[in-house]
C-alpha positions as CSV (number, residue, x, y, z in Angstrom):
1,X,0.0,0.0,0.0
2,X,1.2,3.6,-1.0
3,X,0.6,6.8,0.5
4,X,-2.3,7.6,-2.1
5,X,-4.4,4.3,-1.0
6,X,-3.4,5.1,3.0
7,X,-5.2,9.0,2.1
8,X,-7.7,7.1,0.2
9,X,-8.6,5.1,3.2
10,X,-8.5,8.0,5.3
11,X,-11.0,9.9,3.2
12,X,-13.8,6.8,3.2
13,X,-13.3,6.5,6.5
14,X,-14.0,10.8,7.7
15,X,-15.6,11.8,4.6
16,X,-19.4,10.8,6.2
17,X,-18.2,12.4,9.5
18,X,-17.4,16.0,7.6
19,X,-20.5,16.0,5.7
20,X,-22.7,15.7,8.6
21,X,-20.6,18.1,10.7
22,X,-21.4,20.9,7.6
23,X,-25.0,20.1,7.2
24,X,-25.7,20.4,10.9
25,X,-24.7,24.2,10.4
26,X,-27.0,24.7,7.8
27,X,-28.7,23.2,4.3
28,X,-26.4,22.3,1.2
29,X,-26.6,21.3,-2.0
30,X,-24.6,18.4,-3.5
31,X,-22.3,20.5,-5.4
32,X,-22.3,23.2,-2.8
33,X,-21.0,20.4,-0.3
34,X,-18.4,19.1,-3.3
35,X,-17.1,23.0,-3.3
36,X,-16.8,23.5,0.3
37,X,-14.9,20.3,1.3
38,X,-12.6,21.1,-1.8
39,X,-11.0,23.5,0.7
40,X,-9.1,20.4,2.4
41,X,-7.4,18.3,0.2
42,X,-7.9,15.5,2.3
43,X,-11.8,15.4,2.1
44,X,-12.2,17.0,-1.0
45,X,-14.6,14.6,-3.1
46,X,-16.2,14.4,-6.3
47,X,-19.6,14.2,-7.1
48,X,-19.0,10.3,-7.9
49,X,-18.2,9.6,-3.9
50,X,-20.8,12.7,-2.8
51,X,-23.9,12.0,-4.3
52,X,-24.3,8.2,-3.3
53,X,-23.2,8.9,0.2
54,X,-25.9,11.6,0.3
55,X,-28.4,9.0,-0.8
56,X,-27.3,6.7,1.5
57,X,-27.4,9.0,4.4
58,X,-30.9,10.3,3.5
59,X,-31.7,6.9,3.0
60,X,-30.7,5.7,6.6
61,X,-32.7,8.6,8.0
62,X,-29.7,10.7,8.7
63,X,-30.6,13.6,6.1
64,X,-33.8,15.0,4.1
65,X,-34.0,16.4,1.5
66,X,-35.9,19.4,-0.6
67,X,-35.7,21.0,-3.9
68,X,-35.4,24.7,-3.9
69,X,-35.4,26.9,-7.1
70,X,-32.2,28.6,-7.8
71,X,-32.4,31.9,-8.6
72,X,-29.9,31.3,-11.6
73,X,-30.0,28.2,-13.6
74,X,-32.2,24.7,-12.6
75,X,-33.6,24.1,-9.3
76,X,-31.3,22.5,-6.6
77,X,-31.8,19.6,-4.2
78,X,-30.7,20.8,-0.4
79,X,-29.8,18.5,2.1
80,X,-30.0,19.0,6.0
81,X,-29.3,16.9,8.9
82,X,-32.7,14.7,10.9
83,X,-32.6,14.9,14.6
84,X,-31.7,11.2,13.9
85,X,-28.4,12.3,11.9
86,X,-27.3,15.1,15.0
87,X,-27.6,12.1,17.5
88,X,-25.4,9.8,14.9
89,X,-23.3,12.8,14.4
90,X,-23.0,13.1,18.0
91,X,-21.7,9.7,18.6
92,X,-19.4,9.9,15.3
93,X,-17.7,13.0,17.0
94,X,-17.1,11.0,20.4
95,X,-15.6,8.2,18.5
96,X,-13.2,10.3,16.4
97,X,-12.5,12.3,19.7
98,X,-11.5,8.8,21.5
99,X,-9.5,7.9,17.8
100,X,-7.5,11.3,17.9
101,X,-6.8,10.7,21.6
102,X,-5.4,7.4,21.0
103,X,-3.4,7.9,18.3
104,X,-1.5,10.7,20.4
105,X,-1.0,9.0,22.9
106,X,0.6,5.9,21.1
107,X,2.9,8.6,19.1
108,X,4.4,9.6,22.5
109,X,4.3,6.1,23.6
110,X,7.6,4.9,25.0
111,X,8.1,1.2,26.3
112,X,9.7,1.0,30.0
C-alpha cells in the first residue's frame, strides 16, 4: 500500500463524519458540499463519492432532502441533517475524539 491508497482510506473512512458536521450548520446542495470540502485536500470529493453517500445517508434517515429553485440556472436539491443524523453525528464525533486521543497518545508512547 502507498501513500495515495493510506489517504484514500482516510478519506472513506471521515468523509461521512465531515459531511454531517457541515450540514448540521445549515442546508447544502450536493455541489455546494463538493465546493466546500474542496477546501481540504484530504476530504475534497467528487460528485462520484458525494452523491451516493448523500443518498445513503438520506436513505438511513440521517438527512432530508428538498428541492429549492435557484435563482440562476435549474432548481437545486438541499440536504439537512434529521434529529436522527445530529444524534449519529454526535456519537461519530465522540468516537473520532477517543481515535485522535489514541493515536496521540501511542505517538508519545515509550516502552519502559
Amino acid at each position: 500500500m502507498d501513500i495515495e491508497d493510506w489517504k484514500s482510506q482516510l478519506k472513506r473512512g471521515s468523509l461521512e463524519l465531515c459531511i454531517l458536521t457541515l450540514l448540521k450548520n445549515r442546508p447544502y446542495y450536493g455541489y455546494e458540499l463538493i465546493t466546500v470540502l474542496s477546501n481540504w485536500e484530504i476530504v475534497a470529493a467528487k460528485e462520484n463519492t458525494i452523491y451516493p453517500l448523500l443518498r445513503r445517508l438520506t436513505k438511513e434517515n440521517f438527512l432530508e432532502s428538498y428541492w429549492e429553485d435557484a435563482e440562476n440556472g435549474p432548481r437545486r436539491k438541499y440536504y439537512c441533517i434529521t434529529p436522527l443524523g445530529i444524534k449519529y453525528l454526535v456519537e461519530m464525533t465522540t468516537q473520532w475524539t477517543y481515535l485522535k486521543l489514541a493515536i496521540t497518545d501511542i505517538q508519545k508512547y515509550e516502552e519502559e
